[in-house]
N, C-alpha and C positions, 0 to 999 in steps of 0.2 A: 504493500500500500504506500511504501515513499515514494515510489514513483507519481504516481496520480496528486499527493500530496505538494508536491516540487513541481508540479505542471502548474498545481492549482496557486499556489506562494507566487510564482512568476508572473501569470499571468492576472493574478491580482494587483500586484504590483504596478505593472503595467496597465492597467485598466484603470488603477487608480490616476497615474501619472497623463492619461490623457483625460481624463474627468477632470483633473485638476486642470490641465493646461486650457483645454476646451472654457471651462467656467473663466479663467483668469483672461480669454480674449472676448469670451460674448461681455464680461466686463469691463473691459477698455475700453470696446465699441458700442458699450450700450451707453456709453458717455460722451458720444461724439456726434454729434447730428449732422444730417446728412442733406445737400442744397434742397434735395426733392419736398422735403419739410411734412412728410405723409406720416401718417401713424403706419403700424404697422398693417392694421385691419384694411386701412384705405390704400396700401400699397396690396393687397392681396386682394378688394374689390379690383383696383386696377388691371391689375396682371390677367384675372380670371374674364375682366370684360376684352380686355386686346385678346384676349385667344377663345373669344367669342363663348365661354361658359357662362351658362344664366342658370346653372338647376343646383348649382354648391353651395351653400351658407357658408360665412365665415362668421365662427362665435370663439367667444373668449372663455377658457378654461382655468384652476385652478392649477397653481406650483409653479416652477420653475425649470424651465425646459423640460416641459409637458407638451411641447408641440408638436401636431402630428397631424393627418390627413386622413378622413375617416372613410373607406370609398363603399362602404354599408349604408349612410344616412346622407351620404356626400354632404360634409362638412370638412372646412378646416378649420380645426380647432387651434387657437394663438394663447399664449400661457397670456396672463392681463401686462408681464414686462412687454411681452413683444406687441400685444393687441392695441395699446394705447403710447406703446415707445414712439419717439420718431427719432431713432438712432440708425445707426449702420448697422447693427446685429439686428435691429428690428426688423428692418426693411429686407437681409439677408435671410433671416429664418422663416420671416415672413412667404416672400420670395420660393422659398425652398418648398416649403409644404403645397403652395402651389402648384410647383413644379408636378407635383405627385397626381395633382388633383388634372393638370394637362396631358397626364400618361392615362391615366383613367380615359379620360373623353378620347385618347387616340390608342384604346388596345391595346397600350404598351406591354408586350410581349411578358417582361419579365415580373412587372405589376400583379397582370394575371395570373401567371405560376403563385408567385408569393399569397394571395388571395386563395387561391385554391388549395393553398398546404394550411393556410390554419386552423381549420376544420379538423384534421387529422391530429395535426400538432397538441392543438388546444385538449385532447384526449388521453395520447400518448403521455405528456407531461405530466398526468399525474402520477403514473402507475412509473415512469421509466427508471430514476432512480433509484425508487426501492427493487424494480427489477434486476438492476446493476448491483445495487448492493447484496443480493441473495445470490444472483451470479458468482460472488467472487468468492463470499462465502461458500458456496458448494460446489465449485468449480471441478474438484475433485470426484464428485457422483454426478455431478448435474451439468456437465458444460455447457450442454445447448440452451443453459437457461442465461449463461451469460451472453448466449450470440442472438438470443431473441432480444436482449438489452442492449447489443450492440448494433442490429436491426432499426431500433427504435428511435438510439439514440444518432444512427447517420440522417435521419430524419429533419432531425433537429440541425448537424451540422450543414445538411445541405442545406436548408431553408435559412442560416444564419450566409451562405455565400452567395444565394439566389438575394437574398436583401441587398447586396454591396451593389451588382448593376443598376436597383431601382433605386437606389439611394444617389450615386454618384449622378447618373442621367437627372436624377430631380434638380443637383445642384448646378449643373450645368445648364440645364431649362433656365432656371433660375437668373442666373450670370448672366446668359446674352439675353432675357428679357430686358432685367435690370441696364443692360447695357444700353439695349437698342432703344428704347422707353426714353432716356435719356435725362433719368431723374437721381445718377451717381455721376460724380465724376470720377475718372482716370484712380485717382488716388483712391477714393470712398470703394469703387471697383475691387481694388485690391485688400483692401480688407474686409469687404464682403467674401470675396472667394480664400482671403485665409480664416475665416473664423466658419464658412462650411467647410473649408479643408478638417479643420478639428472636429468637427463635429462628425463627419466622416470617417475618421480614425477611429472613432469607438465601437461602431462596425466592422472594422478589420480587424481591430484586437479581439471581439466577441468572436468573428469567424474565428478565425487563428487559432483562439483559447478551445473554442467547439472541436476545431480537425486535430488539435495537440491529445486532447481529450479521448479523444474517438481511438486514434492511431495506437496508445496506450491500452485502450480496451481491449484492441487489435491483437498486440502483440503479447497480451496476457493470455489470452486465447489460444493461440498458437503453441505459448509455451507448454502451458500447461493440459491440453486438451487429450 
């Protein structure tokens, strides 16, 4: 078990270290306003009327980078910093969750995939751990009960690396909206796409930590089967 233990120290670690870094640039930039002068909310009507969507709500939600794209009741939900900010992380996160809401109304490929796993996902999750944990304890009589948790849980990994496409494409949407809209400048530009760049690094470490995770389950399998 110190394997999986030393996967898990690491990549906590490091999950921490972009949580932190992430928070200390939506911070910087959420103190810097931006010429466009929009709140958040109104930079996210905007974006959703130039790309001609009229059926999304955008409402404001409870926390702190709680922001997200709901493509169930189609809403984009703005945490109340970003829905009333009129900063450059505002306008950015803003921006972003849009972005999501544009893959929606254009089928985007990997949108859909990700939509269609969390029906499974949302099931699997509860049983899969403790089925990993019984795996390894009885690995010895029972091994296929660890490979039925190893099953379960690529599930999980796949659908943390099918997120990275619709995540980075949303930010990107995002960027040349923002840009061509022509309500950042050059400068404000560039720190929009580094405070998504963080924000996107938390998805990588999640995949990362998920295929480190998985590959470990792998190899215990093998060994011992």
């Amino acid at each position: 078990m110190l394997g999986i233990y030393g996967i898990v120290i690491v990549f906590m670690l490091l999950s921490w270290l972009v949580s932190w870094r992430l928070k200390s640039k939506f911070k910087q930039y959420s103190e810097i306003a931006f010429r466009g002068n929009l709140t958040g909310a109104e930079v996210a009507a905007k974006m959703l009327a130039d790309n001609d969507i009229n059926d999304v709500k955008v409402i404001s939600v409870e926390g702190q980078l709680t922001d997200h794209y709901n493509p169930l009741d189609k809403t984009v939900n703005l945490s109340a910093e970003v829905y009333h900010g009129r900063s450059v992380a505002a306008a950015a996160v803003a921006a972003h969750e849009c972005g999501h809401a544009v893959q929606h109304a254009h089928a985007y490929m990997w949108l859909g995939l990700r939509s269609r796993m969390v029906p499974a996902l949302s099931v699997t999750s509860r049983y899969m751990q403790w089925i990993l944990l019984a795996g390894v304890l009885t690995i010895t009589v029972f091994p296929y009960l660890l490979l039925f948790g190893i099953v379960l849980f690529s599930l999980t990994t796949l659908f943390s690396f099918v997120t990275l496409p619709v995540e980075f494409d949303a930010s990107n949407r995002a960027l040349a909206w923002l840009d061509s809209s022509g309500i950042t400048s050059s400068q404000e530009q560039e720190m929009a796409k580094d405070a998504l760049k963080w924000a996107a690094m938390t998805y990588v470490v999640a995949a990362l930590s998920s295929l480190a995770t998985l590959m470990y389950y792998v190899s215990l399998f093998l060994r011992r089967r």
